[in-house]
N, C-alpha and C positions, 0 to 999 in steps of 0.2 A: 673378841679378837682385835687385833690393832693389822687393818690391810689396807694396804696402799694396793692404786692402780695405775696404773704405767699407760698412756696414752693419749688420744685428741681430747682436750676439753675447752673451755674457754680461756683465752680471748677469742680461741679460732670457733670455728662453725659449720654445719651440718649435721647430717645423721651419727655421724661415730662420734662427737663430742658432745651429742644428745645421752647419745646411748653409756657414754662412757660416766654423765654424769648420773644418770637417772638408776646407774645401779651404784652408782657412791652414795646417791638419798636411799635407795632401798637398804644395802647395809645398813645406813646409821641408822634407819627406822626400826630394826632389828637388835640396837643396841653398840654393834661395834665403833669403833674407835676409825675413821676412813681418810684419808689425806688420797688425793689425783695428784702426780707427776705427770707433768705435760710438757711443751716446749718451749725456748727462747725462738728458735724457728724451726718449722715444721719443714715446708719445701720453701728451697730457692724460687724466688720469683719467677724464674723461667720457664721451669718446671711443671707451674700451677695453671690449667688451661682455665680455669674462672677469673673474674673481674677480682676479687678478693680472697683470701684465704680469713677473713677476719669476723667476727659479729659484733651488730650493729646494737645489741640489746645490752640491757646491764650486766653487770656483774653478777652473777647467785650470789649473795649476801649468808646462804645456807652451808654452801662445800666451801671446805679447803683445799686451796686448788694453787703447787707450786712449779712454777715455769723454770726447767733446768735442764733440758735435752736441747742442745743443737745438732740435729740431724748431720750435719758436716763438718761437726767439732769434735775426732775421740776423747779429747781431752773432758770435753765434757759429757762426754759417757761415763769414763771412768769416776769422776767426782761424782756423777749422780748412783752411780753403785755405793759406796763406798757412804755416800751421806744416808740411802735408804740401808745399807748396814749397820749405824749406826742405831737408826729407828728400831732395831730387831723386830720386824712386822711379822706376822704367824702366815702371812700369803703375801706375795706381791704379783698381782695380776695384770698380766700382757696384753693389750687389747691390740692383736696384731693384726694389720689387712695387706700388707704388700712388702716386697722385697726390700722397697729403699730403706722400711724403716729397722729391718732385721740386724744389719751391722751392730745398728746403736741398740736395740732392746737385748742380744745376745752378748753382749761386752756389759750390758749394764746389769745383767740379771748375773752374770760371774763374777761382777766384783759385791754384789749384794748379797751371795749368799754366805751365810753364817747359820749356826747353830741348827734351829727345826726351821728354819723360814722353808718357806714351799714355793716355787717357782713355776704360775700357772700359765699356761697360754691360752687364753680366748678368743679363739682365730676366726677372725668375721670371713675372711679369703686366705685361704693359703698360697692358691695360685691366682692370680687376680682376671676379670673378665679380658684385657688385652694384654697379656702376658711377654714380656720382654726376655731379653739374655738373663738380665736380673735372677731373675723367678727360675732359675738352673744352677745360681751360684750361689746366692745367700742364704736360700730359707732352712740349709741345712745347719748353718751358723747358730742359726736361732732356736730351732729345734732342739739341738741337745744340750742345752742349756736352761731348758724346763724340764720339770718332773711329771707333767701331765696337762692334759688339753680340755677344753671343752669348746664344742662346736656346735652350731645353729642349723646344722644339717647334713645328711650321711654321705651328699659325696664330698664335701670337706674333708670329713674325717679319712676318704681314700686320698684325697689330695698331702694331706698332715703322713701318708702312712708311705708316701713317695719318700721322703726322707727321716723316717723314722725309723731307723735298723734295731732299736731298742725295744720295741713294744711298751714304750711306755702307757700308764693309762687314761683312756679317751669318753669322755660322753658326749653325747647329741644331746643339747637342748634347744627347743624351738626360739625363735628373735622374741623376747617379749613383745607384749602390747605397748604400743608407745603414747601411753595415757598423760604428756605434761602438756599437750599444747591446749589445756582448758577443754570445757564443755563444748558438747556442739550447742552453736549458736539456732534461735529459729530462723527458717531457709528466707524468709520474706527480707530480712534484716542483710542478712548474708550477702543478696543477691543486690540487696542497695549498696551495702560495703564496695562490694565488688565491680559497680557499675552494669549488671546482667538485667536481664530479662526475669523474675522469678518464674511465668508462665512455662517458659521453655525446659526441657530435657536438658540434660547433661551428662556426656561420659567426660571423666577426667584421667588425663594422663600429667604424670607428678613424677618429681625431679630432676635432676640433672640430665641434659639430653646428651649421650653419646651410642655411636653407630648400633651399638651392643643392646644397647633398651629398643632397638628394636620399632622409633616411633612413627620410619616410612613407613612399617609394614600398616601401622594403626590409619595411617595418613589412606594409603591404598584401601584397607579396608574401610574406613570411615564414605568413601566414595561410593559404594552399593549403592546401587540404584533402590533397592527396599531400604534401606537407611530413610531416603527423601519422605516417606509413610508421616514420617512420625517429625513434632515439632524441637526438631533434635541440633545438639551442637555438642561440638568438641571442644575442650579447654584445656590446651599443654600449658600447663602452669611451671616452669623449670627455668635453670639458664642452661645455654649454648656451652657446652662445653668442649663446642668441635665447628667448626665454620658452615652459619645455618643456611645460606644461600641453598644445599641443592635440598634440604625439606620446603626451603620458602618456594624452590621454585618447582617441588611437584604439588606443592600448594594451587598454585597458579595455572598448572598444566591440567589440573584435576576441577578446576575451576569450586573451589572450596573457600575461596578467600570470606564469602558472606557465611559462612557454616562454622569455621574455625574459630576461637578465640585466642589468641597468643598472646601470653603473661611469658615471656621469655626474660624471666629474671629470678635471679635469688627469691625465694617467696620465706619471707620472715616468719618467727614464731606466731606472731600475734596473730596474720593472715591464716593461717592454715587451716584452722577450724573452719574458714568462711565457704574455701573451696571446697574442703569435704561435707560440707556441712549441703553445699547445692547440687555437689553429683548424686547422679541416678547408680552409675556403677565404676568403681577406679579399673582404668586397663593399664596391663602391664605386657605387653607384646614382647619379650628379653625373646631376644636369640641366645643368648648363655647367663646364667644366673646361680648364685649358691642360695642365700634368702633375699631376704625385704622388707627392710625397715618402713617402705611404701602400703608393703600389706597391713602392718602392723600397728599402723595408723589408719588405716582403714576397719580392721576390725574394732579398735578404739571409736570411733563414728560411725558404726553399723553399716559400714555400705558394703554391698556387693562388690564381687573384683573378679575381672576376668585377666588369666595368670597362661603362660606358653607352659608348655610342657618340659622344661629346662631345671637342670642345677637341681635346690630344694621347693620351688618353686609349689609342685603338686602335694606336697605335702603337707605344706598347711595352707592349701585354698580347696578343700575335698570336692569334687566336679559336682554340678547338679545339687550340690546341698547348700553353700554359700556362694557359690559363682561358676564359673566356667575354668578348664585345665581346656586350652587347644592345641594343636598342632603351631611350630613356627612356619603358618601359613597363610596367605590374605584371607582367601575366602572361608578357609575354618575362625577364623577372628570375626568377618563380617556376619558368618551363621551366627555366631552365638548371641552377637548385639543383636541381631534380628530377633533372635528369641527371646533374647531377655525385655525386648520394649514390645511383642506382637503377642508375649503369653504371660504379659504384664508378671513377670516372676518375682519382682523387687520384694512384694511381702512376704513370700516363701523363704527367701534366701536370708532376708532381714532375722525372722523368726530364728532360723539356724545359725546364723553367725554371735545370735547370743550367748546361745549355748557355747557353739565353740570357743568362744573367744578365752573361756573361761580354762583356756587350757594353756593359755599365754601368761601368766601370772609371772612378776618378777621374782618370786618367793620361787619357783622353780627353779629359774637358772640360780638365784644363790645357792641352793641344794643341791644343784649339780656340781657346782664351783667349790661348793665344801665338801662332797664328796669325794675328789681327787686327792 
């Protein structure tokens, strides 16, 4: 098949331009024909609460990757319909997470359709974690303008069916395993990489820090007094995506400043292996969540994850078999670290998440993608 994908990819950076390229390789390893549509600008600079919207890394030399969407240009909406009309691609898939970008993917998928082409949406958020005016007025724009959906978890798909009067058709496929950031490294190496302690414990918290990840509550719970037991530290490895003074300063108030590690910045491709490679278990404290691209690189590095009970969150972290499902609550966060370092569970869980993992495969989500 000849399919284009419609979404983040490089020059910009993070998980949705990971995600968007790592099933442009899976296709073509499948045989098809794959071209990524991405932006000349994504968000206005104002817009964009990180220090960069850009990556630092090379170019994939592997995907064809063409920059033609300006988020605040229709003009160049419509040309980019009208050029992937051209292409006559058998799918052209929407890799959609928020309101802003609905305008331009719903005017570009109307002027691209012709003949059997298929207009899919991939809907990482339909409603996003802090939710604006936006998120009431657009996403029905973009909505009918595909022919069917696939989603990475079931209250999406009730999010996607807010503005869907049509019944169009929907699948759930889990986030794959996000296996490009290389092999885990040995932890000894890792923890020299990193400037750490190897001797020490580690829980890691990973990504972007905003109110909604939930990382005071980690913060509060990381304070247990049963925590102190064990030769233990925290490592928020992320950048500030929101003004970090009141975490730094219940840091301070909790008197954790020697116990904490703060890597408060972008953490590049090459790094990543290093940190997961020296966590004992990744926590993920979300007071609202759909998936996790954080999980899914965790099950790619075998570590345990402790996951809130939120979004699609419990659905692919099963409680007690690969890690912990809690309450969004401190001291249900701090039981489970306790348990997980006092009833040393790390090779139980380890054992299991092999298994599991094996349920994240990208060859899925294209089977569901082709299935619509």
């Amino acid at each position: 098949m000849r399919i284009l994908i419609v979404g983040t990819a490089y020059p910009y950076r993070g998980g949705l331009a990971a995600y968007s390229e790592r099933l442009a390789r899976e296709y073509s390893s499948q045989g098809h024909e794959v071209e990524i549509i991405t932006f000349t600008l994504q968000y206005p600079t104002l817009l964009f609460p990180g220090k960069t919207q850009y990556s630092s890394e090379q170019k994939p030399d592997d995907l064809k990757i063409t920059r033609m969407i300006n988020t605040l240009n229709p003009l160049s909406w419509i040309r980019t319909g009208k050029a992937i009309r051209k292409k006559a691609p058998d799918k052209v898939i929407f890799c959609y997470w928020m309101a802003f970008v609905a305008p331009a993917f719903g005017t570009i998928a109307r002027y691209a359709r012709s003949g059997n082409t298929k207009m899919i949406g991939l809907i990482h958020n339909m409603i996003p974690h802090e939710p604006t005016v936006l998120d009431r007025l657009f996403p029905r724009y973009f909505v009918k303008a595909m022919d069917g959906f696939v989603a990475m978890a079931e209250s999406v798909v009730a999010d996607i069916n807010l503005f869907d009067q049509d019944l169009k058709p929907k699948k759930v496929s889990p986030h794959p395993v996000y296996d490009h950031y290389g092999e885990k490294p040995d932890r000894t190496l890792a923890a020299m990489k990193l400037g750490l302690h190897e001797q020490d414990n580690y829980i890691l918290f990973f990504g972007f820090i905003r109110h909604y990840k939930g990382l005071d509550l980690l913060i509060e719970a990381f304070a247990d007094e049963r925590l102190r037991e064990f030769p233990l530290k925290l490592i928020i490895a992320g950048e500030f995506y929101e003004n970090p003074e009141p975490y730094l300063k219940l840091i301070n108030k909790l008197k954790l400043e020697s116990r904490i590690e703060l890597r408060t910045r972008f953490i590049a491709d090459k790094d990543v292996s290093n940190y997961f490679s020296l966590a004992d278990i990744v926590a993920q404290p979300y007071r609202s969540a759909t998936q996790s691209g954080v999980s899914q690189i965790a099950y790619h590095y075998e570590n345990p994850m402790l996951v809130t009970d939120v979004g699609g969150l419990a659905e692919i972290v099963p409680h007690n078999k690969v890690g912990y499902v809690v309450e969004v609550d401190t001291k249900k966060i701090a039981d489970a670290l306790y348990d997980f370092y006092a009833n040393k569970r790390s090779e139980e869980f380890i054992g299991n998440i092999r298994e599991e993992k094996k349920k994240y495969a990208w060859s899925k989500m294209t089977t569901a993608i082709n299935s619509i």
